[in-house]
C-alpha positions, 0 to 999 in steps of 0.5 A: 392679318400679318400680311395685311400689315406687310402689305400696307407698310408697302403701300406706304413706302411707295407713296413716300416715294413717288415722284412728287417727293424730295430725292432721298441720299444714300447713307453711306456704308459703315467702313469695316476699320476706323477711318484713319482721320478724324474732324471735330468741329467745337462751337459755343454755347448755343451757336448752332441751330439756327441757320446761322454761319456756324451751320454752314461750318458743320455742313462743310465737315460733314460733306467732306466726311460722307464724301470720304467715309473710310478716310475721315470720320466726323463729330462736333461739340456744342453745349450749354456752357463753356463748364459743359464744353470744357468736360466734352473737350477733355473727353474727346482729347482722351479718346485718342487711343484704343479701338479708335485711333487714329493717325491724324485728328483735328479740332477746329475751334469755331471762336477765339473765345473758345481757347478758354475752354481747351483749359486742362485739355490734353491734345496727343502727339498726332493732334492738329487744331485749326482755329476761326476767326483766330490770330495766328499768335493766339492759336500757338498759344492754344494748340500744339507746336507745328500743328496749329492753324487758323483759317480767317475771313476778310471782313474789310470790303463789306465794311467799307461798302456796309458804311458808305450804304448806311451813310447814304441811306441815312443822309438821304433820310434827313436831307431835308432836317439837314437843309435847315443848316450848316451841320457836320457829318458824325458817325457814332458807331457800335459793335455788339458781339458775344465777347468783348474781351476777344480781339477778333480776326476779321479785319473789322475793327481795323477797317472802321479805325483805318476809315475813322483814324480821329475815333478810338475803340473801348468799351461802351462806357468808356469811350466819347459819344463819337467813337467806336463802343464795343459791348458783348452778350458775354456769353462766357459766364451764361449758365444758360446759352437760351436765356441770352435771347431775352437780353438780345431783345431789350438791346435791340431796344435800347440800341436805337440812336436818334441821328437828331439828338446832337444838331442842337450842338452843331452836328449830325450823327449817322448810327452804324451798328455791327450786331455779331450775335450768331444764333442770338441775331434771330432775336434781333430779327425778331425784335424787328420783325415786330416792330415794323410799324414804328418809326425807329427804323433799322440802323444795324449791319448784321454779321451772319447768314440773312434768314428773312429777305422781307425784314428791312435789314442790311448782312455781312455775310462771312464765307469760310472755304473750310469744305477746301481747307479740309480736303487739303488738310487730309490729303496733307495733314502735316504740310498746311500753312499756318495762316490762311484768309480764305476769301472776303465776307460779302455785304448783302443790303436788304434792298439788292434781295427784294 
């Protein structure tokens, strides 16, 4: 009966392995000694699992550590709550010595709102840390002196390419509303991310105001009808990173502005929205995705990786040359730039995937 067992388990494998089935990778050997370099990749609350450009990020560090396993070891952190990654952060930063030391170790902070949580964070003397999305200024005050960098995305072309579509698209919409008329042009625009209180390094607030110098930027319930609002998911005090969803939902609701409502007082408004949401903009999705009937159609940019390219949907897509920051970082741990903008997001209008 053994045998037969053996046998089938055989039969079985082979099938799997017929020429019909995916290529299966390798997995590299184990290195008999620790790797003398070591990546960590922290993310927020929730921010991976969906496809989202943060797992892109995660894919980069580990090709580069199954590409050199006796050179770079990997690991990352993502929790529940910025408590939790807190906790894992202070863990990770005392585990520099022992068994697995290692001559050089990097932290790469995926946000600049996780400086929050590097709070009691004791990095070693051999430690580096590169941070996303980061002014230079705000990752020395983070990480240790001489070893602090940043790696950012340009988001400014995409911007400027993202209004002048949306305008299009929407002038066109009402040409004939505006015909009736002799009406001005506004444009009331909104950001929506997960952090309000952060001042982001992607060039997008700079680029809108550089484009609308008459507007300025606050928070939503602080600003004029026609200037720039920013509000957040505020995921640093969720307890709960999944339960966000449900708010990104009704948002998507309530976010719909009628470019009509203003006319009667002389002008015409063109809704541009910036929904930064990471892997919460699956919910937006979503809401869309279910709403296809109605006659409120999408007036959002959506900054991140498109998932679905028969949602009627406009992206800016960010592309990070993280998988070349690291090799150079290894090959040169101690002699990288303090600051790099590692290329230009792309923008990617629904009507050029269809």
């Amino acid at each position: 009966m053994k045998h037969k067992v053996i046998l089938l388990a055989l039969v079985l494998l082979a099938a799997c392995n017929s020429d019909d089935s995916p290529e299966v990778m390798p997995v590299p050997e184990v290195p008999k000694e620790p790797a003398p370099l070591e990546v960590a990749i922290v993310f927020e609350p929730g921010q991976i699992g969906s496809m989202c450009t943060n797992d892109y990020l995660l894919k980069d560090v580990e090709d580069v550590a199954n590409a050199y396993p006796d050179s770079l070891a990997s690991t990352f952190l993502c929790r529940n709550n910025y408590t939790e990654t807190n906790q894992a952060l202070k863990l990770w930063a005392s585990q520099a010595y022992g068994a697995d030391k290692r001559r050089h170790r990097l932290l790469i902070l995926t946000s600049p709102s996780l400086a929050r949580a590097m709070e009691g964070v004791q990095l070693q003397s051999s430690d580096h840390l590169l941070m996303l999305r980061t002014y230079a200024d705000s990752a020395k005050q983070v990480g240790p002196a001489g070893r602090s960098y940043v790696l950012n995305v340009s988001y400014a072309d995409a911007v400027r390419q993202a209004v002048a579509y949306r305008s299009k698209q929407t002038l066109e919409e009402y040409a004939d509303t505006l015909a009736s008329g002799n009406y001005s042009i506004e444009h009331k625009i909104t950001i929506t991310n997960l952090d309000d209180r952060m001042c982001y390094a992607d060039s997008l607030v700079e680029t809108l105001l550089e484009m609308f110098p008459e507007k300025k930027v606050g928070k939503t319930l602080y600003v004029g009808p026609n200037d720039i609002s920013i509000s957040s998911m505020d995921l640093y005090n969720a307890t709960q990173a999944s339960y966000l969803g449900e708010i990104a939902y009704l948002m998507a609701y309530f976010m719909w502005e009628d470019p009509v409502s203003y006319m009667k007082q002389g002008f015409f408004r063109v809704p541009i929205q910036f929904v930064d949401w990471g892997t919460i903009n699956r919910l937006y999705e979503w809401y869309i995705m279910t709403h296809l009937n109605s006659p409120w159609k999408p007036q959002a940019v959506i900054i991140g990786e498109y998932d679905n390219n028969h949602l009627p949907l406009d992206y800016i897509v960010p592309k990070y040359e993280l998988k070349s920051w690291l090799l150079r970082w290894m090959a040169h741990p101690d002699d990288m730039p303090e600051e790099e903008w590692s290329g230009k997001a792309v923008f990617s209008p629904w009507q050029e995937r269809i």
